[in-house]
N, C-alpha and C positions, 0 to 999 in steps of 0.2 A: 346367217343360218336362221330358219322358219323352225317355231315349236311344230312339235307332231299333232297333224289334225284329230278326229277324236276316229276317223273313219281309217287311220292310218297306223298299221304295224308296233308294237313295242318293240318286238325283237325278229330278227334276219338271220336263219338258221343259230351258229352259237353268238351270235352276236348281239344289244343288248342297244336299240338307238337312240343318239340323243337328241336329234334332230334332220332335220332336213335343207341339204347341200343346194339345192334344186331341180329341175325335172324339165323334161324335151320329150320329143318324140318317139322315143324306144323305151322311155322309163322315167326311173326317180332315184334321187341319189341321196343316200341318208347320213348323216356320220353316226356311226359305230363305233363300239369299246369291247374287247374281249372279255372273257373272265379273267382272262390275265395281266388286264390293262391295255393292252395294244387300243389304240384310235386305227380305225381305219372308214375309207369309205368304201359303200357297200352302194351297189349296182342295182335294182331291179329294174325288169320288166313291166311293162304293161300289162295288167291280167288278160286281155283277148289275146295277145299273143301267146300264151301259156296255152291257150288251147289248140295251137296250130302246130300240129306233130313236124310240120317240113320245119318250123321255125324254130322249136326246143334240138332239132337233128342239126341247124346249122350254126345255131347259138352252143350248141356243146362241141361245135369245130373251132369256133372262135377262141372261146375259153383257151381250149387246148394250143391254140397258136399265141393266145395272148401271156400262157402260162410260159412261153419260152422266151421272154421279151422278158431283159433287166443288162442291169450293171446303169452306168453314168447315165443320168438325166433321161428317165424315165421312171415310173410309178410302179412296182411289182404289180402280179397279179398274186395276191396269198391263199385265195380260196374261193372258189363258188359251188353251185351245187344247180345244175343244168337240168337236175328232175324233179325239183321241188313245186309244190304247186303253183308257186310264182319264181319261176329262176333269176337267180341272183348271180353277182358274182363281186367279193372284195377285194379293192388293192389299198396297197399302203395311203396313209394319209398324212399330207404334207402342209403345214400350215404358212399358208402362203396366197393372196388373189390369183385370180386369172388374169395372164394379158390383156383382156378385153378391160376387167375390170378394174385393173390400174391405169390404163390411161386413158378412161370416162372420167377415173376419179381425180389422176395427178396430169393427165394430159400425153403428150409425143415424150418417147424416154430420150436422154442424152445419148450419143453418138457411141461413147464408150460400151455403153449398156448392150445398145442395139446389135454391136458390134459380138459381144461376149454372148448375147442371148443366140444370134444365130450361130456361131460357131457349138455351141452346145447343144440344139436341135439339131445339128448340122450332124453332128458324132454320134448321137442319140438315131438320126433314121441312117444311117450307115449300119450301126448293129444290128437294128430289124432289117435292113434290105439283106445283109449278111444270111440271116436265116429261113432268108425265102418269102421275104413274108412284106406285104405294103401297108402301111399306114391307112391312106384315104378319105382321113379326115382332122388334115393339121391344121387345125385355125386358131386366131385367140384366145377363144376361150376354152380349149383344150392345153393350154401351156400356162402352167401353175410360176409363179416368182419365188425364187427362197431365198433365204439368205444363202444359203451354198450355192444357188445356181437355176437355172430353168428346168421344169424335170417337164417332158411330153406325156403326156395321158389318154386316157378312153380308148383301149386298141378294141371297143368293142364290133368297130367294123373293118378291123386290119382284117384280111383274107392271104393265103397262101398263094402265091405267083401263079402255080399250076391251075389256080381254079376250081377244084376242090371244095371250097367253102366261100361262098360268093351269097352275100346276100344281095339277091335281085328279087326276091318277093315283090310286087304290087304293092303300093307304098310306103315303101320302106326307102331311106332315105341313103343313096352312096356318098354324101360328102354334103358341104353346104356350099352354095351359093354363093358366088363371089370369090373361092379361094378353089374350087374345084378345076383343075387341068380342064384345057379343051376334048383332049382324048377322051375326057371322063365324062364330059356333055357329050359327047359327040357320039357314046357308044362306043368305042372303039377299044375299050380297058382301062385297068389304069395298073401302072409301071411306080417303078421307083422314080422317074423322073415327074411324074406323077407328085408325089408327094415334093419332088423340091420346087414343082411349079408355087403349091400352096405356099410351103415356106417360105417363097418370093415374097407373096402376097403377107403374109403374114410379117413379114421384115419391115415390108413397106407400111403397115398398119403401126408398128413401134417406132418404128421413126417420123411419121408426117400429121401419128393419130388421126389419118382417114383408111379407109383398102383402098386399093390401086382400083377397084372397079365398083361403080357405085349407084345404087338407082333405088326407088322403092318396093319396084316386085320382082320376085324371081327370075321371072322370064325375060325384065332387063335386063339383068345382070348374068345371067346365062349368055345372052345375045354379048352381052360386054366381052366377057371373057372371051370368045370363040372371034368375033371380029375386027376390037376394038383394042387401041394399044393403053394400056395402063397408064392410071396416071400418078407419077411419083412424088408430084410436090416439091418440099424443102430439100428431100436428098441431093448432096452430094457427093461429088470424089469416087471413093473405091465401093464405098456403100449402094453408091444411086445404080453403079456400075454393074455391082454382083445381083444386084434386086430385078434389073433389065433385064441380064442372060437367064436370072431363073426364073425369070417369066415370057421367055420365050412362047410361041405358038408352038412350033417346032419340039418335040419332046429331046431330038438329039441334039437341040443348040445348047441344052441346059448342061449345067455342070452333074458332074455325081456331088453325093450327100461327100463323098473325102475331100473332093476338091475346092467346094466350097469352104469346109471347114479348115485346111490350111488356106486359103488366102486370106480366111478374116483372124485365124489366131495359129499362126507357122508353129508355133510353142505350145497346142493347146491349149482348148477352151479354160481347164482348171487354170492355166498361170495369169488369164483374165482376171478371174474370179477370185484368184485368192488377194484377199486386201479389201474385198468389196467393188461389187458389182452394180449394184441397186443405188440409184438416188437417195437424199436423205430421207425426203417426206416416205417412201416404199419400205425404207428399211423400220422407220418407228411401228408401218403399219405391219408389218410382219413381224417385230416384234411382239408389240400388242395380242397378234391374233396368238402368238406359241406361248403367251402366259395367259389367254384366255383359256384355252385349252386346259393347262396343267390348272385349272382353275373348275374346269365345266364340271359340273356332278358327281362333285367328290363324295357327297354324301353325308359334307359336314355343317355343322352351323356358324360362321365367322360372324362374328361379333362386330360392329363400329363404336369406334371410340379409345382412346388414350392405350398405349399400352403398358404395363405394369411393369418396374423399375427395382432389383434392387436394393439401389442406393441412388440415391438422387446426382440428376447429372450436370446440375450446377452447382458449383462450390460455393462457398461465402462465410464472411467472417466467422459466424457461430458454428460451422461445422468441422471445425479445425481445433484441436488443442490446443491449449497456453502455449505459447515461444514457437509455434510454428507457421510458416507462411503462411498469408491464406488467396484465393485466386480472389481478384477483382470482380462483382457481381454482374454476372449475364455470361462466366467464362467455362469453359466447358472442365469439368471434374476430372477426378483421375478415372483412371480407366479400371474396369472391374475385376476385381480379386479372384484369381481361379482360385476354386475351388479341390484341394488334395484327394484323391480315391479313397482316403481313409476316412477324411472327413465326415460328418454326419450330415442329412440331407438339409439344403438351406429353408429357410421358410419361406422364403419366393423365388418365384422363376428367377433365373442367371441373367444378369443385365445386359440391356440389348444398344449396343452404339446407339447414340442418337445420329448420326451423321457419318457419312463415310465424302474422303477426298474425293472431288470429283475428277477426272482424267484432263490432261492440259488442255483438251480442246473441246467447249459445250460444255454442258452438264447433263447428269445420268445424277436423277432421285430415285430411291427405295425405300418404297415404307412394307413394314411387316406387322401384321395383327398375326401374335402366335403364343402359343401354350407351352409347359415343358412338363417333363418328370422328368427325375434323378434318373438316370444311367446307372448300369454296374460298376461303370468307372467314375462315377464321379460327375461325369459332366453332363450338364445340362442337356435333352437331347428334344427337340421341337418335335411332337405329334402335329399338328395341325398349324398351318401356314400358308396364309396369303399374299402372296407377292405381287404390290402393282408397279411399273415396270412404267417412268414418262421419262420419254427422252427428246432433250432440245438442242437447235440447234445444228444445222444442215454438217459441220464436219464433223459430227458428235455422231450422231446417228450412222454416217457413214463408215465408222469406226468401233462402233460398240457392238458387241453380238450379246447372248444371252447367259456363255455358259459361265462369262466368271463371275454375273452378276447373280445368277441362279446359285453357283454352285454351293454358297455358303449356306442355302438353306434346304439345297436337296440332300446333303452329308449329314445331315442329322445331326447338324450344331457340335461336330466337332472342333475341338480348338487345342493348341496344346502351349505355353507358352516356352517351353524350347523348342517349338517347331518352327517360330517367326526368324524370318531372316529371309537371306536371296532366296529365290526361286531356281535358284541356279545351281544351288550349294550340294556338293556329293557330300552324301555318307559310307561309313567303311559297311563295305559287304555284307548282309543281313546272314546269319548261321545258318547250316542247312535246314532245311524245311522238312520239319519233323513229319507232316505229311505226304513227304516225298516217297514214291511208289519204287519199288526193284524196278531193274531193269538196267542197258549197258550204262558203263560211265565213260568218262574220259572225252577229248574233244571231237573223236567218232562216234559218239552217241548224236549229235545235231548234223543233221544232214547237211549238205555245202549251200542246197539252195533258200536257205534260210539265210546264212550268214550277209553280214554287211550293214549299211546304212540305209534307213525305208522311210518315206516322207509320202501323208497324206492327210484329207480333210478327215473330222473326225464329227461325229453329230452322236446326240442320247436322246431318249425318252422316243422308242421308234424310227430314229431320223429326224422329228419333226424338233429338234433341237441344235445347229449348228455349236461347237463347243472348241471351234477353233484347229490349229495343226500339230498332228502327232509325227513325232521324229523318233524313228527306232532304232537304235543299235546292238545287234546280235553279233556274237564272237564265239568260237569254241566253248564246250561247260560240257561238263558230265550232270546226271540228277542231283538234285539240292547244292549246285556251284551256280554261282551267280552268270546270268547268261547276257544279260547286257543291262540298257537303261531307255527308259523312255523317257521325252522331256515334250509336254504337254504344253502347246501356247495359246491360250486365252484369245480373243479378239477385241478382250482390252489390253493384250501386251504381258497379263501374267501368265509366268512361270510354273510346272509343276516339274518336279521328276521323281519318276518311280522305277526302284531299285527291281529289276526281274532276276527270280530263281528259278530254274528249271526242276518241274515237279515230275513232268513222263513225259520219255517219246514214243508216238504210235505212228504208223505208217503215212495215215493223213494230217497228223496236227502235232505240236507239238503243247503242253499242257504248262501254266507257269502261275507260278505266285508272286504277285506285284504288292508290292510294300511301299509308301510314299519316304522319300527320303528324309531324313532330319532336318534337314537344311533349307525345307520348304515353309509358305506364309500360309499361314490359317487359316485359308480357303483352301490348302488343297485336304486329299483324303488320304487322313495317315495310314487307315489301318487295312491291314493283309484282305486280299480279293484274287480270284482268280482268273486269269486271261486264257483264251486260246488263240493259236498261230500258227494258219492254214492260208496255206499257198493257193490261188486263183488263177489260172495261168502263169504269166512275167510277174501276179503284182502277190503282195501278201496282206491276211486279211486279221485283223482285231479285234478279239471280243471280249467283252469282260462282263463280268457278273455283278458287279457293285450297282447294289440298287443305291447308296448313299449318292452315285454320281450320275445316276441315271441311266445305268448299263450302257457306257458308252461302244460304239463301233466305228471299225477304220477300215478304208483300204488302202493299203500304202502301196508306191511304185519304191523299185530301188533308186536312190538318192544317190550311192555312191559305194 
């Protein structure tokens, strides 16, 4: 990311820039922050085009198509404003490279990768063709990497099948070079086959780190595409195979966006993905870039140097009374005295581990420069925390995500020490929840399609936070009866689970208060938060309110 020029924007309607993403021929793209925190990236235009009425009539077509495009592995659109003097327009922002620019930086992705990346574009332009609507411009550097998955971006020149909203202006650009359908040089439109011709192209650019068609000026590479057969390189097998058909010349030799997607993942793209998808070197870099983030322009001052202790965390003969053992010098102390709620406030910050276990495979360091005040309760609660985040180690990185290593510092330094133990562990039923609203009881108050068993990925802090998989079970309850249990898993392998009570049911959601069980480790978040659970179609969706965890969200499919 480029600091902002001196000639260049502070803020993008309610949005507030930190910098700048990069810039092409239609515009520039900045990263944004809401008032309300939200990160997102923000679109503009190029100022002569703001003055061309046909171009603000076909750019507020676009919006309104691109406003209808979401779910799996793609980038919302949250907001634009198509009459502003310079039109804009934001979507979610996901911290993660482009295709393009991970493999300049780490080279051709593994087999596996290649394999999960196309099945999830593959699902992703099957929903937009669903709604009528073509892509047009699926190349590398429009397909962002996450740790969850590949999400497709920029529908800023998807147009509606009918035609309708077609940008064909006089320099204005229908796709790029090298990845564009022959139909689409040729004049003749462009289809949904259209977009899986690109995608061909773009598979074969993840796998061989060259494009299938290659030259140094456009008008070669125009000529390449329409006459010339692709060249695939290293591919093998079923891969080299599906990258062939869908770069057919022929628009009806190519597969559809479904058909594609069941021969590379018959199971779906997510059972690729879940366990990790990304190489190791991609995953440390995506890591890196989601704690820069929770890092950018917080608007605080973080200090370097040592941080404050208190009680020293090597032991040694003189710090032990007469007749009691003492630890060998250089050996790590006992561990730090919580502090009782009645207590009075200590006179330094609450002691901070020096070290945490590292996972059996690689190593994961965390260092924290952080401050505290006393809590109501007692405990220690961190204002201000920087988290740097080095991870080594190719099956370490493959294996590590963010949210268990986060979590301990975004809950706001909760700890309780009757709450250590499994992660596993049930507690007896939490009592009704005094904030529990009228309304029916008994096990016909929860609607049928609620009930059962729901499994899904789960991400915080806008999305741009993978936090591992949520498992839900729902069962009959009347209001303030316990309605079921979530059990939270980490992508280092730890456990949460949170006891749910049914607070109301209303037509579209149903409203619940989530309690971390007793029998959780002190990373998870003990205290009372509330959740919503609104049905999406087949699947059901999760939200929660806990800033301590990053307001996480889910959508889960039935499990069972």
């Amino acid at each position: 990311m480029l600091e902002l020029e001196a000639d260049e924007p502070a803020t993008v309607g309610p949005y507030r820039l930190l910098g700048r993403l990069g810039s092409g021929g239609m515009g520039r793209v900045y990263l944004g922050r809401s008032a309300g925190g939200r990160t997102v990236a923000v679109k503009t235009v190029h100022p002569h085009f703001a003055l061309d009425d046909e171009f603000r009539a076909r750019f507020r077509r676009e919006v309104a198509a691109a406003r209808r495009v979401g779910g799996a592995w793609t980038a919302p659109v949250l907001d634009a404003d198509p009459d502003a003097p310079v039109p804009w327009v934001a979507t979610a922002y996901a911290a993660g490279p482009s295709l393009a620019a991970a493999v300049t930086g780490t080279g051709r992705l593994p087999a596996h990768t290649v394999r999960a990346l196309g099945a999830g574009l593959a699902e992703a332009l099957a929903g937009v063709h669903a709604l009528g609507l073509v892509h047009r411009d699926v190349k590398p550097s429009n397909v962002l990497l996450t740790l969850d998955g590949p999400l497709l971006i920029d529908f800023g020149i998807a147009r509606a099948t009918d035609g309708t909203a077609s940008l064909t202006s006089t320099g204005v650009s229908l796709g790029s070079p090298g990845y564009m359908a022959p139909e689409q040089i040729l004049g003749k439109g462009a289809t949904g086959a259209s977009d899986v011709f690109s995608l061909g192209a773009v598979l074969v650019h993840a796998a061989t780190g060259e494009p299938p068609f290659r030259g140094d000026f456009s008008a070669a590479l125009l000529y390449q595409v329409v006459h010339e057969e692709p060249e695939l390189g290293t591919m093998t097998g079923q891969l080299r195979e599906l990258a062939a058909t869908c770069l057919a010349k022929d628009p009806s030799s190519r597969p559809t966006p479904r058909e594609l997607a069941h021969h590379l993942a018959p199971e779906g793209a997510a059972r690729l993905i879940t366990g990790g998808w990304l190489p190791g070197p991609l995953v440390e870099q995506v890591s890196r870039s989601a704690v820069q983030l929770l890092n950018l322009d917080t608007g605080e001052t973080v200090r370097s140097g040592p941080v404050g202790f208190a009680g020293p965390s090597v032991s040694g003969p003189s710090e032990r009374g007469s007749g009691e053992p003492t630890s060998r010098p250089g050996a790590f102390g006992a561990p730090p005295v919580t502090v009782p709620p009645t207590a009075p406030p200590p006179a330094a910050p609450p002691a901070v581990p020096a070290r945490r276990d590292a996972p059996p495979h690689g190593k994961v360091s965390v260092s924290v420069a952080a401050t505290a005040t006393q809590a109501e309760s007692g405990r220690g609660r961190r204002v201000s925390c920087t988290v740097a985040l080095a991870v080594a180690g190719a099956l370490a990185v493959a294996t590590v995500g963010l949210g268990a290593l986060l979590r301990p510092w975004l809950d706001g330094g909760h700890s309780d020490a009757g709450s250590r133990g499994s992660g596993t562990a049930h507690s007896p039923a939490p009592s009704a929840d005094p904030g529990a609203t009228s309304g029916p009881s008994g096990p016909a108050s929860v609607p049928s399609r609620y009930l059962g068993t729901w499994q899904g990925r789960a991400t915080a802090l806008d999305g741009n936070l993978p936090i591992g998989t949520f498992r839900l079970t729902v069962h009959p309850a009347g209001v303030g009866e316990e309605l079921g249990r979530l059990v939270q898993t980490d992508q280092l392998g730890g456990v949460c689970t949170d006891i749910l009570t049914l607070k109301q049911v209303t037509p579209a959601r149903l409203l619940v208060t989530s309690t971390g069980a007793k029998g959780n480790h002190e990373g998870c978040d003990p205290s009372p938060h509330q959740i919503e659970l609104t049905p999406v179609g087949d699947d059901l969706t999760y939200t929660s309110d806990s800033q301590a965890e990053g307001n996480p969200v889910s959508r889960m499919s039935k499990a069972g």
